[in-house]
N, C-alpha and C positions, 0 to 999 in steps of 0.2 A: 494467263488466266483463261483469255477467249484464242486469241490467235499467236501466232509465232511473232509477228508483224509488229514492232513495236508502238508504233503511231496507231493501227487501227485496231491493237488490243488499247491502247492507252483509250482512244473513241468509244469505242467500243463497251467498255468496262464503265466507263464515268456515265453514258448513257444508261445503260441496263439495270448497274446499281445505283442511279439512283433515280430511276422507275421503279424498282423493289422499294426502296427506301421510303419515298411518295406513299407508295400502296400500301406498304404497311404499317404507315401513320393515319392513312388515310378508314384501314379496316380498326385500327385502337381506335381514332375517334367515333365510329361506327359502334363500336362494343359499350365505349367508357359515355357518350356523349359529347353532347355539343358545348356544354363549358367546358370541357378540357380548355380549346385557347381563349377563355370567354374574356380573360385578362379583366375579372373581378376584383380578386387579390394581388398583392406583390406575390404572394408564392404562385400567381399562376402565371403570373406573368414571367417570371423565371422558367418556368416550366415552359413557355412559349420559347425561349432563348434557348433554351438547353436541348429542347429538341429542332429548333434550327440547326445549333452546334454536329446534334448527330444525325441528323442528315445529311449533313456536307461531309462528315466523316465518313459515313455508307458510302457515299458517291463515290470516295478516293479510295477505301480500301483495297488493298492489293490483295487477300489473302481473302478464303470462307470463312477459315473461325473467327478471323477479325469483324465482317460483317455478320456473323451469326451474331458478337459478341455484341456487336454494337446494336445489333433487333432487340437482342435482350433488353439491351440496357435502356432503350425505347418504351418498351412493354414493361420493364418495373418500373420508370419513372410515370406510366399511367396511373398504375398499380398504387403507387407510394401520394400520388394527387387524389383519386381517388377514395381513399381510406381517410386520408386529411380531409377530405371535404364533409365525410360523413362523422368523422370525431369533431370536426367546426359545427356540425349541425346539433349536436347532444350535447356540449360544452362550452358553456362561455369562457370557462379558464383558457382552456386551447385556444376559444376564437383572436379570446384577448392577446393572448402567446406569441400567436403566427401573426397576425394583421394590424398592421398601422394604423394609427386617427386618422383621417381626412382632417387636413387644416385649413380653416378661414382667413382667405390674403384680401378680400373686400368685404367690405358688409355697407349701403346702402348708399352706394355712391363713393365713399371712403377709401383708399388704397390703408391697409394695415402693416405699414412700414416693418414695424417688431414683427411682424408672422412672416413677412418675407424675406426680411434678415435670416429670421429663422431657418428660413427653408431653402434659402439660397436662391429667392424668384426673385429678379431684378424688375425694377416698373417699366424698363421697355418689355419684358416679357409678357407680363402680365399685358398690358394695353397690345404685345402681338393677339393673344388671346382673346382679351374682350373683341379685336377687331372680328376675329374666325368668328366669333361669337353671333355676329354682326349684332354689335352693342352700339347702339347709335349717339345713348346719350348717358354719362355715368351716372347720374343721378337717377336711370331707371336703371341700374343693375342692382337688383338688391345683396346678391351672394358672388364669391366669387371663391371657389374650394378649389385646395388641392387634393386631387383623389389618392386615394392607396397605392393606383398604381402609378402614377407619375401625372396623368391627368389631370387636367385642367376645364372644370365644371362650371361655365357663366350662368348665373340666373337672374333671370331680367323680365322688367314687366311691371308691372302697380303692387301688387302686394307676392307675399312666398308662404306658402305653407311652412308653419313651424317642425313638421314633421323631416321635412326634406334636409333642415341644416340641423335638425335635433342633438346626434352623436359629436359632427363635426369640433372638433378641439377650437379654441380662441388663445389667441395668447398674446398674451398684453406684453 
């Protein structure tokens, strides 16, 4: 591709593309914005994944059309986030479609055994969390979500805005 040289096209190649690769994730997020990796939703956070995947892909291609193919495929999965973002803003059917509840595994000091069955969060996990949290004392945590995208949201303190855990699912 770059040289005769097998070791210094092999160098050679894995550096360059993926500096191109880099840069032109780096100009889609420039065009599309900064939530592209805002990792708000599960579909964006997939989107965050997938275009890891094809940047490590850019990097190793051996061939142009295969990294043309793979820019492509960069540029419509912006394309295809972006569109979704703006049919989630005019539609609650779609919002409902694409994006998961946030579920309740605490609520006011309490561990919710059934939610975390549920969700497959074991209570060392959860008390890893409240620790990051720096949750000092359970009986002031009053919420404790699982977000959309895999997240884990402590809220803690004397009282909570009902706004904040409004949506969030419960399951008894």
């Amino acid at each position: 591709m770059f040289f005769d040289h097998v070791i210094l096209d092999a160098i050679t190649r894995g550096a360059v593309l993926s500096a191109v690769g880099l840069f032109w994730i780096i100009l889609l997020v420039r065009v599309v914005g900064l939530r592209s990796f805002s990792k708000m939703t599960n579909f964006d956070f997939v989107m965050t994944v997938a275009m890891g995947s094809l940047l490590a892909g850019a990097s190793q291609t051996g061939k142009w059309p295969d990294l043309l193919q793979t820019l492509t495929a960069m540029a419509c999965l912006f394309a295809v986030q972006y569109g979704v973002s703006l049919i989630r803003q005019r539609s609650d059917t779609v919002q409902t479609a694409l994006q998961n509840t946030p579920v309740l595994l605490m609520e006011d000091g309490k561990m919710l055994y059934e939610a975390m069955r549920a969700t497959r969060v074991t209570k060392d996990d959860l008390v890893a969390k409240l620790r990051e949290a720096n949750a000092l004392n359970l009986s002031e945590v009053r919420a404790v979500v699982l977000e959309t995208t895999g997240d884990v949201s402590v809220l803690h303190g004397p009282q909570i805005d009902p706004m904040l855990i409004g949506a969030v699912r419960r399951i008894s």
